[in-house]
C-alpha angles and dihedrals in degrees: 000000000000093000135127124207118197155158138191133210120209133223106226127068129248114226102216123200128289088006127120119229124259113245112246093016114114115216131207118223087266143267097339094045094090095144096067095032094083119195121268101189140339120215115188142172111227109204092192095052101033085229143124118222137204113201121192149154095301094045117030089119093065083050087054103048084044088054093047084044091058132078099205123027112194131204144142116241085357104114081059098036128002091047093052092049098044092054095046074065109055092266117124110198094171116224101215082067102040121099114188126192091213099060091041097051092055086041085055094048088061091259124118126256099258115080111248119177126272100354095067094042125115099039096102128140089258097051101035087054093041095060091037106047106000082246126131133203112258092240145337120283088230081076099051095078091049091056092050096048085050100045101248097133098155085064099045098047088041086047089053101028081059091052086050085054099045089049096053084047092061088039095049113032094038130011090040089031106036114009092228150087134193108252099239098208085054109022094180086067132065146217134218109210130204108262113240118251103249 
């Protein structure tokens, strides 16, 4: 399968709301700021190399000729997110071959693919991976600028490389294998999700 999974982590903190900010920890203007968030690491699965990836500052041109190199590059929030900030970097991860779990979970659910409040709340990673498999991400990705402002780079590409591994989970064992996902604000229902091209 000539496909890429992948997932970034930023650099500057975002200030959420009703939450104090951390002495010593610089902040971008929020979720919409991705020009001044930088990219602190990239951690992808590569299906044609049966091989996982970490992309930083030394080595984003070789992410980026792996991204132009592949036919389907997977994520989950990165069409929204990943992708933008990618690409306020220099970084072009195209959308018209992007398919990302989020938006197609909520396609699936009978919602659109831009995030509206309420109605597309409750189909994080964490969720999604928790109804499906009873598994839970190994932190918050609030917390991943804060380690790389504080060096503690083993934790933040852990942290990243584990989301990378969750997602190609969701995208293996049950939307390839099965076509399906458990919805994870119902999990006694399911939902059928659109196939990858690929």
């Amino acid at each position: 399968m000539n496909a890429l999974i992948y997932d970034i982590e930023i650099k500057k903190a975002i200030l959420g709301k009703n939450e104090e900010p951390i002495d010593g920890i610089d902040y971008c203007a929020g979720w919409h700021d991705h020009a001044n968030m930088g990219i602190s690491c990239i951690c992808a699965y590569d299906y044609a190399a049966d091989r996982y990836r970490v992309f930083m500052d030394d080595n984003y041109a070789e992410f980026a000729a792996l991204v132009a190199a592949r036919d389907v590059i997977v994520s989950f929030n990165g069409i929204a997110f990943d992708n933008r900030v990618c690409a306020a970097h220099g970084i072009a991860v195209p959308d018209d071959k992007s398919y990302d779990i989020l938006v197609e979970l909520w396609r699936a659910a009978g919602l659109g693919p831009q995030f509206a409040y309420p109605t597309h709340l409750g189909f994080g990673l964490d969720a999604a991976c928790e109804a499906n498999f009873g598994l839970r991400k190994t932190g918050h990705g609030a917390r991943a600028p804060v380690q790389y402002q504080r060096r503690e780079y083993g934790a933040l590409v852990d942290y990243c490389l584990n989301d990378v591994a969750l997602t190609k989970r969701l995208l293996d064992e049950a939307i390839r294998n099965r076509g399906q996902l458990r919805d994870p604000r119902n999990r006694e229902n399911t939902l059928t999700l659109q196939l990858p091209s690929v």
